[in-house]
C-alpha positions as a printed Julia matrix, in Angstrom:
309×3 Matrix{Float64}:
   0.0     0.0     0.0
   1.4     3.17   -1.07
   0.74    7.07   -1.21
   0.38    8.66   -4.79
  -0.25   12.41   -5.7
  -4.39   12.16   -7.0
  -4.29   11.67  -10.6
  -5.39   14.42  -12.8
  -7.78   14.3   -16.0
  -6.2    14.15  -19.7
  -7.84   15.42  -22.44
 -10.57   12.16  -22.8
 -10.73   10.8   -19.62
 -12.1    11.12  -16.18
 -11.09   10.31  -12.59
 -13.15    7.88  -11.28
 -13.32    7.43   -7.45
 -13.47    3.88   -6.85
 -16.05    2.03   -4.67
 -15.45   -1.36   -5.68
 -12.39   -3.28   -7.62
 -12.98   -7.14   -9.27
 -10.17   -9.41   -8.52
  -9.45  -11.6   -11.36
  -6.84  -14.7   -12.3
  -5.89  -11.82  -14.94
  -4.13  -10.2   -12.5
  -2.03  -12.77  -11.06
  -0.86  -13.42  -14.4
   0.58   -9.45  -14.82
   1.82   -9.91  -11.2
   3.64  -13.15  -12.11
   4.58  -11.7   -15.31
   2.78  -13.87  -17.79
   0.52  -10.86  -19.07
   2.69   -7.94  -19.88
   2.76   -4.51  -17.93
   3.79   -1.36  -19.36
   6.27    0.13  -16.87
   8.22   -1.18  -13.78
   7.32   -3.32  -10.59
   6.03   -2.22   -8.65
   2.98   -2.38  -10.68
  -0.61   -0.77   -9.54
  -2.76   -4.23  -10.66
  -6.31   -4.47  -11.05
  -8.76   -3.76  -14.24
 -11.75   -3.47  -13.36
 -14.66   -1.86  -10.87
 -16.66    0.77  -10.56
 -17.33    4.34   -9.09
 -18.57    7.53   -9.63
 -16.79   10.53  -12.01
 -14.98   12.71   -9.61
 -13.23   15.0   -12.51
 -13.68   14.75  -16.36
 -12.28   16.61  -19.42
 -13.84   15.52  -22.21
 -12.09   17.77  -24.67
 -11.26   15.9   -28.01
 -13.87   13.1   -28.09
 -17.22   13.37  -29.73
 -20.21   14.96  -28.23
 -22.64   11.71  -28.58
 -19.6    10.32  -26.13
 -18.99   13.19  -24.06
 -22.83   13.81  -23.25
 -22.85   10.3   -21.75
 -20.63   11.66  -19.1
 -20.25   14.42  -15.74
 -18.72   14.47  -13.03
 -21.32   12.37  -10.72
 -22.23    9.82  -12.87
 -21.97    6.44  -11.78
 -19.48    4.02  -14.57
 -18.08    0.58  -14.09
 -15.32   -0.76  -16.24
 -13.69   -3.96  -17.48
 -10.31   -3.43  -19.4
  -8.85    0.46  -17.18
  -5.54   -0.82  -16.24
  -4.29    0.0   -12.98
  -7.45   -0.02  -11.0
  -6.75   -1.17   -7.38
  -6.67    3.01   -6.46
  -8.86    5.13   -4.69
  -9.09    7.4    -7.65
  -8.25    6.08  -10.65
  -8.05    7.67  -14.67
 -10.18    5.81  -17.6
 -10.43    6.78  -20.88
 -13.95    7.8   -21.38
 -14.67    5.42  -23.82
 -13.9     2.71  -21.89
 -16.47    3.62  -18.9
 -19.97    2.12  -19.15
 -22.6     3.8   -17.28
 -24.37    1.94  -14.69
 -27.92    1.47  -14.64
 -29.85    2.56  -11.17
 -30.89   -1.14  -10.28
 -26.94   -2.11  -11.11
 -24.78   -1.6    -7.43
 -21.02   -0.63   -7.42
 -20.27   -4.06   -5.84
 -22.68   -6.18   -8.61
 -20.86   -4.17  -11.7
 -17.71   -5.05   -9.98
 -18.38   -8.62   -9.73
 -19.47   -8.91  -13.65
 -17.84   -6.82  -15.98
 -14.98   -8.86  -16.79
 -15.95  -12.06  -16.06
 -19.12  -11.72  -17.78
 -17.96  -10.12  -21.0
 -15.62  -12.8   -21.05
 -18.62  -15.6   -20.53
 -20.76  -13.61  -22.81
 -18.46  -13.4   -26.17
 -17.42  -16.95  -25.39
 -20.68  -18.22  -26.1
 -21.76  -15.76  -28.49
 -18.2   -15.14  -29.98
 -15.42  -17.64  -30.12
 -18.51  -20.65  -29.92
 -21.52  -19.6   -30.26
 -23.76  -22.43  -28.54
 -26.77  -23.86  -29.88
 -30.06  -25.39  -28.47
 -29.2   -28.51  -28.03
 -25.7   -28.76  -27.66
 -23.2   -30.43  -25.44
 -21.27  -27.83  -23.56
 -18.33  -29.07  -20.67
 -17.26  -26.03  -18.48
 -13.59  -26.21  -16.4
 -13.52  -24.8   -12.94
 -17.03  -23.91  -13.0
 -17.42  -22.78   -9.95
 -14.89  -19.98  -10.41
 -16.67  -16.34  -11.25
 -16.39  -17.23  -15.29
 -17.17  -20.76  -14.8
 -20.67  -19.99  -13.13
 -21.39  -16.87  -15.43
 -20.63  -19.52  -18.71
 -23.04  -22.26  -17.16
 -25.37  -19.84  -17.1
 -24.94  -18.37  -20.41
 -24.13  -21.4   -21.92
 -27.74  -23.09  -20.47
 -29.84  -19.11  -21.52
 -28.62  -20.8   -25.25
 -30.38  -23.57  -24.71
 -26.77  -25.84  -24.17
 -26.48  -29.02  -21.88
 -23.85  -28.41  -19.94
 -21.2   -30.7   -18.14
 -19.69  -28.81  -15.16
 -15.82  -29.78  -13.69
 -15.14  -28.7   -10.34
 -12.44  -29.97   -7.86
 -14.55  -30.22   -4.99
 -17.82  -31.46   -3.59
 -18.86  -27.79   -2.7
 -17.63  -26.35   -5.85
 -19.48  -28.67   -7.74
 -23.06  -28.16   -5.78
 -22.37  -24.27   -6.8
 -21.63  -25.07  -10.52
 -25.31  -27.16  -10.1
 -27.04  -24.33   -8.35
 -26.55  -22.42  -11.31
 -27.68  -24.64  -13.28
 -25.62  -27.66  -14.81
 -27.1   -30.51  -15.78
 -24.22  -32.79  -14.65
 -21.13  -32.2   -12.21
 -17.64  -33.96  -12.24
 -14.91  -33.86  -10.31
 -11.56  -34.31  -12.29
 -11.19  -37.55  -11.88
 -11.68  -39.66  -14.34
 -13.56  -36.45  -16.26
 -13.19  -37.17  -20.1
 -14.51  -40.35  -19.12
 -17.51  -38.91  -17.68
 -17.59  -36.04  -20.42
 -18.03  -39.42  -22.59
 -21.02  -40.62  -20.8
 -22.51  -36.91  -21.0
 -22.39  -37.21  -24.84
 -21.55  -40.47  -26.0
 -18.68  -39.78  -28.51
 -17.83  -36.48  -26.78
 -19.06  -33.24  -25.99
 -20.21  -30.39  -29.23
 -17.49  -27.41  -27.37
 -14.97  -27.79  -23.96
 -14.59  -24.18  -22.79
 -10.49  -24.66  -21.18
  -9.58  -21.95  -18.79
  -6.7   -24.55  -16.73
  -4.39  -24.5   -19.54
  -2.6   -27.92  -18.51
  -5.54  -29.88  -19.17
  -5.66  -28.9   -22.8
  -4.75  -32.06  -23.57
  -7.47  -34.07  -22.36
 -10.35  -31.48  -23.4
  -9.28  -32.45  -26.78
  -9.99  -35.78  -26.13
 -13.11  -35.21  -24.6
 -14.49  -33.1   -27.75
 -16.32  -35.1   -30.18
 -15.14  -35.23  -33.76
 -15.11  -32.46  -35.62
 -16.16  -30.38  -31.75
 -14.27  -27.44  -30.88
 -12.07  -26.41  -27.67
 -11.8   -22.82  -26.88
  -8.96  -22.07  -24.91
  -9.52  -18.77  -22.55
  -6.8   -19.37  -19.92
  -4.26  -21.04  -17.75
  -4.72  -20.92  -13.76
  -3.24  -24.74  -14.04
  -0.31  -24.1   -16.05
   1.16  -23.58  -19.23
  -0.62  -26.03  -21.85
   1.8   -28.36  -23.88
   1.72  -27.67  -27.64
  -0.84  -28.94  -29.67
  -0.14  -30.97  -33.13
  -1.85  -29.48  -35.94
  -2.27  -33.04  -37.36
  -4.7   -34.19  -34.36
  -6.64  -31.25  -35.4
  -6.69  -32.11  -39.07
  -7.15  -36.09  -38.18
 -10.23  -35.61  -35.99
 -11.72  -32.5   -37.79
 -11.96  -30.89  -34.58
 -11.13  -27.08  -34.04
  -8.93  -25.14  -30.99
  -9.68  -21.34  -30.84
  -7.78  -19.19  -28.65
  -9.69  -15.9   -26.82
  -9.56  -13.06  -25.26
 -11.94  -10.43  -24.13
  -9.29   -7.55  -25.27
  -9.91   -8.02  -29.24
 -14.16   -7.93  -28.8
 -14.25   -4.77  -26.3
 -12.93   -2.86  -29.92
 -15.22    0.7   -28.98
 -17.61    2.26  -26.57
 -20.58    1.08  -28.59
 -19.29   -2.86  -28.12
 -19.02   -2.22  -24.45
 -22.41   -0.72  -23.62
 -23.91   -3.19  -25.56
 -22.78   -6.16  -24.23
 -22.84   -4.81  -20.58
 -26.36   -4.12  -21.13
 -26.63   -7.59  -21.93
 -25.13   -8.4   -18.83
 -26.99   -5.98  -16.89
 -30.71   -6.86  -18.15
 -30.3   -10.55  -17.63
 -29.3    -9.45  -14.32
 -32.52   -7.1   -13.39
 -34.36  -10.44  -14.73
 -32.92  -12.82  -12.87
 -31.19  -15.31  -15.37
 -27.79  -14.43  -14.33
 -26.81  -14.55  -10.9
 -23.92  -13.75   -8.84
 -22.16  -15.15   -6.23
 -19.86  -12.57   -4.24
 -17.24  -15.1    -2.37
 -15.44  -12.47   -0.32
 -14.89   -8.5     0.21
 -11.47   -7.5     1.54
 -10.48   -3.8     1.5
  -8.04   -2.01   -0.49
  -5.37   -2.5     1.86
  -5.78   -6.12    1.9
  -5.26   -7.23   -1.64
  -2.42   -9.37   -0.94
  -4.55  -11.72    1.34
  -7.23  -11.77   -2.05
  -5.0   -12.65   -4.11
  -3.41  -15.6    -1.91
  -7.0   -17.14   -1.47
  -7.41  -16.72   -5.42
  -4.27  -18.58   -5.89
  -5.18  -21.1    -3.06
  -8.3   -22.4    -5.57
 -10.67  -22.66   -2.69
 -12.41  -19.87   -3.6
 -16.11  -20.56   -5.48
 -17.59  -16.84   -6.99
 -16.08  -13.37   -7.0
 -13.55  -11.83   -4.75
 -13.9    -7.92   -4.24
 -12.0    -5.39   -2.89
 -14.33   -2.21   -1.4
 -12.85    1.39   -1.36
């Protein structure tokens, strides 16, 4: 925890006083170094959370964009680097506003996490009625919001889980079958006999085996790596079994304001309805971000970690 002179406004941007930060795998990657940083360590981590617009200069962007904006209005954002501060400065275009019924705490908890669920089934797979989807770690903050997208698309999903609690949450939200990875291509065979239509792969060293769990010609979307580094993949298993490997990341869909607000609004309607919920695992304050990010690492954690300002 450190003292920094309040940051000031550029031309585009506003200072945003922070009420509540997301705390994501993402950041223990930049920490560890495995997602780059512009700068030197010490970094300020975090990218996402929400507050309310404290100071804004709006010069150089267009009016239909700057009229969205004053100081006072409440925003929530997904991709601001640097946002474990009190005060922190976004580019306008990357603030959404936040509807009434939409809390500091709730927009922390689903911006990233759900924009990453959301263009994973609508984006790097979209899923059908009717298809077999398998989820890792779905009791994680992604791995509940993409059961429950995954099952709004009318998919059957299959969700992994390391333990017997993590795997009633994953059913809570709604899977139709729980595993445990033991065993779990095995029982991603018996889910759909000749494997599963799309594996969504955010452990990384499994890669592998979700592979062999997809059916032929099925497709494995690979989002992440909180279990490691995945060994390369041959091209020719590809090419043998007809099946497809697609790499994502939430950076190359969130490509302008308008691509934010919609699919935030998305997010944030589904939410009012109540076919998305949340589970908020833990709040620690600013001060205590170490201690989040060692229960994050730890993998007993099952929903969102927060930090409140």
């Amino acid at each position: 925890m450190a003292e920094l002179p309040s940051p000031q406004p550029a031309p585009g941007t506003a200072v945003v006083r922070m009420h509540a930060i997301g705390v994501n795998f993402a950041d223990i990657y930049r920490r560890r170094g495995d997602y780059h940083i512009d700068g030197k360590a010490p970094y300020i981590l975090g990218y996402e959370g929400a507050g309310v617009i404290e100071k804004i200069d709006a010069n150089g962007v267009a009016p239909e964009l700057a009229g969205r904006f004053a100081v006072g209005t409440r925003v929530g954002f997904a991709d601001v680097p640097r946002a474990n501060a009190e005060l922190v400065c976004a580019p306008l275009d990357k603030l959404i506003p936040l509807p009434t019924a939409i809390s500091f705490e709730t927009a922390a908890a689903v911006l990233l996490q759900g924009l990453t669920a959301e263009y994973l089934v609508r984006d790097s797979h979209r899923v059908r009625a009717g298809e077999t989807v398998l989820v890792h770690a779905a009791a994680g903050g992604v791995g509940q919001l993409l059961v429950q997208l995954a099952k709004l698309m009318g998919g059957r999903v299959l969700a992994l889980a390391s333990s017997a609690d993590k795997r009633a949450a994953a059913a809570a939200v709604g899977a139709d079958e729980v595993a445990g990875y033991e065993e779990w291509v095995a029982a991603a065979q018996r889910f759909a006999p000749g494997g599963v239509d799309v594996v969504y792969d955010s452990i990384g060293a499994t890669l592998d085996d979700s592979l062999r769990a997809a059916r032929t010609g099925g497709h494995v979307v690979f989002f992440g790596m909180a279990g490691g580094n995945p060994r390369p993949v041959d091209p020719r298993l590809l090419m043998d079994q007809s099946k497809s490997l697609t790499g994502g990341d939430l950076w190359n869909v969130l490509t302008s304001h308008a691509e934010r607000v919609r699919r935030a609004g998305d997010l944030f309607g589904w939410l009012e309805e109540g076919r998305l919920r949340l589970q908020i695992a833990q709040r620690f304050g600013l001060a205590e971000g170490a201690e989040a990010h060692r229960l994050l690492e730890g993998r007993s954690v099952i929903g969102k970690l927060i930090l409140t300002v």
